[in-house]
VOGU-3710 file (C-alpha; in Angstrom, 3 decimals, decimal comma):
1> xxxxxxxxxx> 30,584/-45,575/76,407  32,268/-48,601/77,414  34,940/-48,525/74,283  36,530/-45,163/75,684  37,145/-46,511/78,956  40,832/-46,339/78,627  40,885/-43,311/76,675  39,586/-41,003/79,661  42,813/-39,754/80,793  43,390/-36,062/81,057
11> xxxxxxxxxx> 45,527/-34,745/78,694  49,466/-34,415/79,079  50,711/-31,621/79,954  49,279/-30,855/82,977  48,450/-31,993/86,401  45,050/-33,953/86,204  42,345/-34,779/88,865  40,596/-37,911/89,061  38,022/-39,062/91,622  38,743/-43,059/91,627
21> xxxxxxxxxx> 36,894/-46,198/93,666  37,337/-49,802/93,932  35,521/-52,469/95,277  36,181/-55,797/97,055  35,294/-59,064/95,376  31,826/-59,409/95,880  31,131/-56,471/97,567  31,655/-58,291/100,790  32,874/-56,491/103,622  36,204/-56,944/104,594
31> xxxxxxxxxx> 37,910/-54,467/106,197  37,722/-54,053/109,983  39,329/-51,476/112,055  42,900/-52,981/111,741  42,677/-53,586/107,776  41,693/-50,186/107,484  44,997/-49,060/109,425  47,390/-51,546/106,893  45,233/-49,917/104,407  45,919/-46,277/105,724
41> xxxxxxxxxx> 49,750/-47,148/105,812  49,877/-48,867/102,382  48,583/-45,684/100,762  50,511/-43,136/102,463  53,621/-44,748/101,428  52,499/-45,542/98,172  51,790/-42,047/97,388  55,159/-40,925/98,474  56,864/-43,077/96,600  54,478/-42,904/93,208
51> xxxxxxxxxx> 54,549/-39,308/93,188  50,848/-38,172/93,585  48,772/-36,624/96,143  45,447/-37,496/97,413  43,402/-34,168/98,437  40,411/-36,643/100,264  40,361/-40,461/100,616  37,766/-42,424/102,258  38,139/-46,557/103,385  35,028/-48,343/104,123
61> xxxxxxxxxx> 34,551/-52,312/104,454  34,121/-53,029/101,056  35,625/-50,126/98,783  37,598/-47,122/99,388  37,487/-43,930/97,394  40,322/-41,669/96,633  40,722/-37,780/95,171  44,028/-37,574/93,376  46,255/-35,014/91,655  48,381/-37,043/89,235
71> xxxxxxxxxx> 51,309/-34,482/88,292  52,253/-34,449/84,482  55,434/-37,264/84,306  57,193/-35,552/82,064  57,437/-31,953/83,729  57,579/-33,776/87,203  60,679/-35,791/85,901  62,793/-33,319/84,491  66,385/-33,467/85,022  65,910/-36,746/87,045
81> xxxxxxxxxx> 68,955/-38,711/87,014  70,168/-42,318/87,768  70,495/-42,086/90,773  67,496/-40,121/91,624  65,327/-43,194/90,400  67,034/-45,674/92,695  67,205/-43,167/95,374  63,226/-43,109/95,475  63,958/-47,136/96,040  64,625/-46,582/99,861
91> xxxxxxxxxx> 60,968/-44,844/100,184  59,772/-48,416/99,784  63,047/-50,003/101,496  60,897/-52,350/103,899  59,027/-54,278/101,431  60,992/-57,191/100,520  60,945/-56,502/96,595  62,266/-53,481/96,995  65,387/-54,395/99,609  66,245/-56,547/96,789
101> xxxxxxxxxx> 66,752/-54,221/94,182  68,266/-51,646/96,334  70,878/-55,332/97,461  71,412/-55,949/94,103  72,337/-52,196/93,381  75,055/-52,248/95,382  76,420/-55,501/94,246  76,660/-53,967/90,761  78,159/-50,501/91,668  81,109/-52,551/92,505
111> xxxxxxxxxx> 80,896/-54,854/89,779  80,356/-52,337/86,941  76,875/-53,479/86,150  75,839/-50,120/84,638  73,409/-51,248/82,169  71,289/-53,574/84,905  71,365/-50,536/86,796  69,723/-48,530/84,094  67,346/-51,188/83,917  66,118/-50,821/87,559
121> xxxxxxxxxx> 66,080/-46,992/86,713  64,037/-47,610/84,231  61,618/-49,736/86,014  61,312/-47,161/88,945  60,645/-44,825/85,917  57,644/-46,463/84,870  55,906/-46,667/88,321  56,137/-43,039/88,973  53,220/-39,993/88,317  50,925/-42,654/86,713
131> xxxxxxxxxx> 47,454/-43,407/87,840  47,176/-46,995/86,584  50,629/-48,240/87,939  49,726/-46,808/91,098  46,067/-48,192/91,840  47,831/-51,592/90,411  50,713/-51,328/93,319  48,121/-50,233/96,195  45,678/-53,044/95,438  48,200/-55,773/95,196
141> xxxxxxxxxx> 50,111/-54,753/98,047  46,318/-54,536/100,384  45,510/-57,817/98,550  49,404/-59,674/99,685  48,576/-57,873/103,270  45,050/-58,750/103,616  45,597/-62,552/102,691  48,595/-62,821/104,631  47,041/-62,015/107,534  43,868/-63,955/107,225
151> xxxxxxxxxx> 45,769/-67,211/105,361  43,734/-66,500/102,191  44,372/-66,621/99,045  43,100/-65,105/95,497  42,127/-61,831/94,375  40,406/-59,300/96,682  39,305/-56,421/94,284  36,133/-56,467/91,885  38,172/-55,888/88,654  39,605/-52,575/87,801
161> xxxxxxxxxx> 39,403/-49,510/89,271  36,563/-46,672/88,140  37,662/-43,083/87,633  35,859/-40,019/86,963  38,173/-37,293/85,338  37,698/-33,990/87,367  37,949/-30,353/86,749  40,931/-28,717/88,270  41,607/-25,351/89,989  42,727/-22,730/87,410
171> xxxxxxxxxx> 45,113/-19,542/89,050  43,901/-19,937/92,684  40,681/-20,554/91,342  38,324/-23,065/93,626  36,775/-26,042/91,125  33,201/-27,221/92,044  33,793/-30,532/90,902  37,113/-31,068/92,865  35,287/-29,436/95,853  31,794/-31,406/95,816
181> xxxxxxxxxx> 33,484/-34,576/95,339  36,217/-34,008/98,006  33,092/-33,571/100,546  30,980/-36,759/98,900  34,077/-38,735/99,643  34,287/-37,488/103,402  30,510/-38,036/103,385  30,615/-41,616/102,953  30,397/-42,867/106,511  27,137/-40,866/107,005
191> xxxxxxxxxx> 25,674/-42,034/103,977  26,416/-45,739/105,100  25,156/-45,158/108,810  28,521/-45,481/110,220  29,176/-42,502/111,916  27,020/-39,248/112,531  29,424/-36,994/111,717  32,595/-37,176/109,475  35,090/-36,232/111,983  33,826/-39,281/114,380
201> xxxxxxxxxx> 35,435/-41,809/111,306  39,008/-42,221/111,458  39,544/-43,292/107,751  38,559/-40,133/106,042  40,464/-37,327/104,910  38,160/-34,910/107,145  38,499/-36,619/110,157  42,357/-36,792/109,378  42,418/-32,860/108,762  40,546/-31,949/111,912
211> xxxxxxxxxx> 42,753/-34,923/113,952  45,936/-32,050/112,533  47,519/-34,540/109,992  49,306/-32,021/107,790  49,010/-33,880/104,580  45,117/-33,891/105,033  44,771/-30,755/105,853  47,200/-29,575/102,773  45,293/-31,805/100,235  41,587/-30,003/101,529
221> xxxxxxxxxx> 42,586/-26,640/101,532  43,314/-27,201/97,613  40,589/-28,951/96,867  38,148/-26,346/98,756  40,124/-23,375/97,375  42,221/-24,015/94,753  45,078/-22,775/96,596  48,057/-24,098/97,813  49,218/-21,083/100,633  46,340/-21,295/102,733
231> xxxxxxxxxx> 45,555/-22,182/106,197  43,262/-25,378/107,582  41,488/-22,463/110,024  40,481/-20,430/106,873  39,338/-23,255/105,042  37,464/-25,647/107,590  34,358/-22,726/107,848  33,798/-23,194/103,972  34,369/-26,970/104,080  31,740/-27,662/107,000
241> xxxxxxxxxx> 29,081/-25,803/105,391  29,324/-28,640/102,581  29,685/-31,366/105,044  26,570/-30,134/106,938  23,390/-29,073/107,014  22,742/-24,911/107,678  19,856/-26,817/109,769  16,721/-24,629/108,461  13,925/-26,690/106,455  14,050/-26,671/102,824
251> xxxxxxxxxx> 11,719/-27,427/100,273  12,503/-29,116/97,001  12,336/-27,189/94,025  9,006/-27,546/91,977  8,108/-30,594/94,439  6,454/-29,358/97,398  8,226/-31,918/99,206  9,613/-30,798/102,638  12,807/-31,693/104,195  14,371/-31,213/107,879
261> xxxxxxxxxx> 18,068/-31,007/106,514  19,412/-30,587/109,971  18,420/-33,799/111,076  21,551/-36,172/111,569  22,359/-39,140/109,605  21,057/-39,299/105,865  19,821/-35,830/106,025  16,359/-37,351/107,382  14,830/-38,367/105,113  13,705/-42,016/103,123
271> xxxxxxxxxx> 14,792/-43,007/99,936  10,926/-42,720/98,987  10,851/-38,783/99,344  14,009/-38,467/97,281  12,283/-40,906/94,444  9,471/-38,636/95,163  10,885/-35,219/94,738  12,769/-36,489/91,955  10,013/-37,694/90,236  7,872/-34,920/90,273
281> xxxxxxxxxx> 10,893/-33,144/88,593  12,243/-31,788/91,093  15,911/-30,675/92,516  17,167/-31,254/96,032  19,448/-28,932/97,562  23,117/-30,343/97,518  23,420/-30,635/100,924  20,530/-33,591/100,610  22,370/-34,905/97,818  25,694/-34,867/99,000
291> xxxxxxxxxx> 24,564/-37,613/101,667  22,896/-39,627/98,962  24,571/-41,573/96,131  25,523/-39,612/92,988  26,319/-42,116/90,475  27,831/-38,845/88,530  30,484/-38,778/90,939  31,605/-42,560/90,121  30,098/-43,260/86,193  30,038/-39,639/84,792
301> xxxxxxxxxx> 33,353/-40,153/83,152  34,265/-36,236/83,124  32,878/-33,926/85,833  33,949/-30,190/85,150  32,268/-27,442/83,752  30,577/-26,389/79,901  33,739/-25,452/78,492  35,800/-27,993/80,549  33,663/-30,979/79,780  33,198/-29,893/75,552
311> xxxxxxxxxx> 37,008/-29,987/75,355  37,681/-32,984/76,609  34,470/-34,116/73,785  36,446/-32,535/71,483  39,430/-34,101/71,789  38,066/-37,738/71,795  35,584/-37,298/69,631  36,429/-40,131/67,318  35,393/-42,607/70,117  32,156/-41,458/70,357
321> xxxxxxxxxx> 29,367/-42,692/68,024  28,783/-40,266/64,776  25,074/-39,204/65,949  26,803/-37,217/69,458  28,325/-33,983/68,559  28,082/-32,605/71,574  29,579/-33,491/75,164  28,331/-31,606/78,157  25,368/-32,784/79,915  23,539/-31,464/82,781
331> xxxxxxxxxx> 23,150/-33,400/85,913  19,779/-33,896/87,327  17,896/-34,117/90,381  20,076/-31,595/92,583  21,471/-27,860/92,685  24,480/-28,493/91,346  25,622/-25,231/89,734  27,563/-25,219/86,580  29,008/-28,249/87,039  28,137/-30,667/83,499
341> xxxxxxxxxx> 29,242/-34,570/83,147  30,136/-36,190/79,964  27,775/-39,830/80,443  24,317/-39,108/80,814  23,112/-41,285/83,546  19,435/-41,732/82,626  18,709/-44,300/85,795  18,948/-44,035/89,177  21,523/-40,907/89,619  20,253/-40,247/92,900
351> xxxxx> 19,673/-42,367/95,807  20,597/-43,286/99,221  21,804/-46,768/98,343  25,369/-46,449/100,232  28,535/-46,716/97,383
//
């Protein structure tokens, strides 16, 4: 599985969702309060400028996780000109390497340094509606902030980023996979003991939306619904009903194993009693699992559904060994609909071990 790492893009031609995570060096924590702010500013701006959206984000001490639409370039850039490229400069005018293209600009408008110019188009090009150059420019620019502040030096990110390609919505249609992983993200404080509910943790997208930041609130509503004229007060019913608990007890499926899922904090319940109910073949309800760790979420590859899943196979099939000729799989140990991954995680997909 590791060969077609790089090949698990979506295809062109269309806007394409991918849950992504990274990790510090080490897995130590740390980001305090204030990193976590630089960190908050650094990614607004960089999404601005690169030209995608983020429909849930999470930052935690160590990692961070991230929802993102990633527009197709070549639709989004359509009758861009010159000028259009170094106008989207000036969304990035206070970092230094940017004031110095924008200087050097104007020193060759009057000089008639057209084809330097077309250069720095160019470059601005390159760095827009692409997933890789923008997880590049966030975690350099947290790595030159972080160090600068606490006279460090080195790298501050666990190599390269991990990204799970996600189902989209189709015609105002809601996608599970965009939906369940939206909530996982905003779930990641309570999994880690951190907060007891989603709203209390500044540095989610959920406690953003409810705090009335519009861009929050806009990226939710899509990934709840699928729609894009919608309102947060239609939307935030739907939304809590993943984030919590309906409160009455529930009993895993073929396990016998009871569970108080309206107890606060990891759903109430040990890491034993999932092993246990998952052992014994059993599925917990995805409220339970929502608060655990879902490995599909971050390793699967490809979340979607059958048909979603099997063309994306399809497509990259030569990568694959010759004995697979088929690429849905079902995810275990949880209710989880019609949703189907591409890796089959045979270890481990469920736990409460914090990501």
């Amino acid at each position: 599985m590791r060969k077609i790492r790089k090949f698990l893009l979506g295809p062109t031609g269309q806007t394409n969702y991918y849950h992504v995570v990274s990790r510090t060096t080490g897995r130590d924590i740390l980001f305090e309060d204030d990193e976590k702010e630089v960190f908050c500013d650094l990614l607004m701006r960089q999404l601005k400028f690169s030209g995608l959206r983020a429909l849930a984000w999470c930052f935690m001490g160590n990692h961070f996780h991230l929802l993102l639409e990633v527009p197709d370039k070549e639709a989004a850039l359509q009758n861009w000109t010159q000028g259009d490229f170094i106008k989207r400069l000036h969304l990035l005018k206070e970092e230094w390497s940017s004031k110095l293209l924008l200087d050097e600009v104007i020193l060759l408008q009057g000089n008639g340094g057209t084809e330097r110019i077309q250069e720095i188009a160019d470059s601005v090009k390159a760095r827009l509606f692409d997933l890789s150059m923008f997880m590049k420019e966030l975690k350099l620019k947290m790595t030159l902030a972080y160090n600068k502040i606490h006279g460090r030096k080195g790298t501050l990110w666990e190599g390269p980023f991990k990204s799970v390609l996600l189902q989209g919505a189709e015609q105002g249609e809601s996608s599970d996979a965009l939906r369940m992983v939206a909530a996982y993200i905003d779930l990641n404080p309570i999994r880690a003991g951190l907060a007891k509910e989603p709203e209390a943790y500044r540095w989610c997208s959920y406690a953003a939306a409810v705090a009335g930041v519009r861009t929050a609130r806009q990226g939710l509503c899509f990934a709840v619904t699928g729609k894009t004229k919608i309102t947060w007060k239609k939307v935030l019913q739907e939304y809590r009903c993943l984030l919590y608990s309906k409160g009455e007890k529930v009993v895993a499926e073929t396990s016998g194993c009871e569970m108080d899922t309206a107890s606060k904090g990891k759903a109430g319940f040990s890491d034993s009693q999932i092993q246990k109910v998952l052992s014994a073949g059993g599925r917990l309800p995805l409220a339970v699992a929502l608060r655990c760790r879902v490995r599909y979420f971050s390793d699967g590859a490809v979340l979607g559904n059958q048909n979603f899943v099997d063309d994306f196979f399809v497509q990259k099939k030569e990568y694959f060994g010759k004995n697979r000729d088929t690429g849905a799989r079902k995810l275990s140990g949880a209710e989880w609909g019609d949703l189907r991954v591409l890796r089959d995680l045979k270890k481990s997909p469920i736990h409460l071990k914090t990501d």
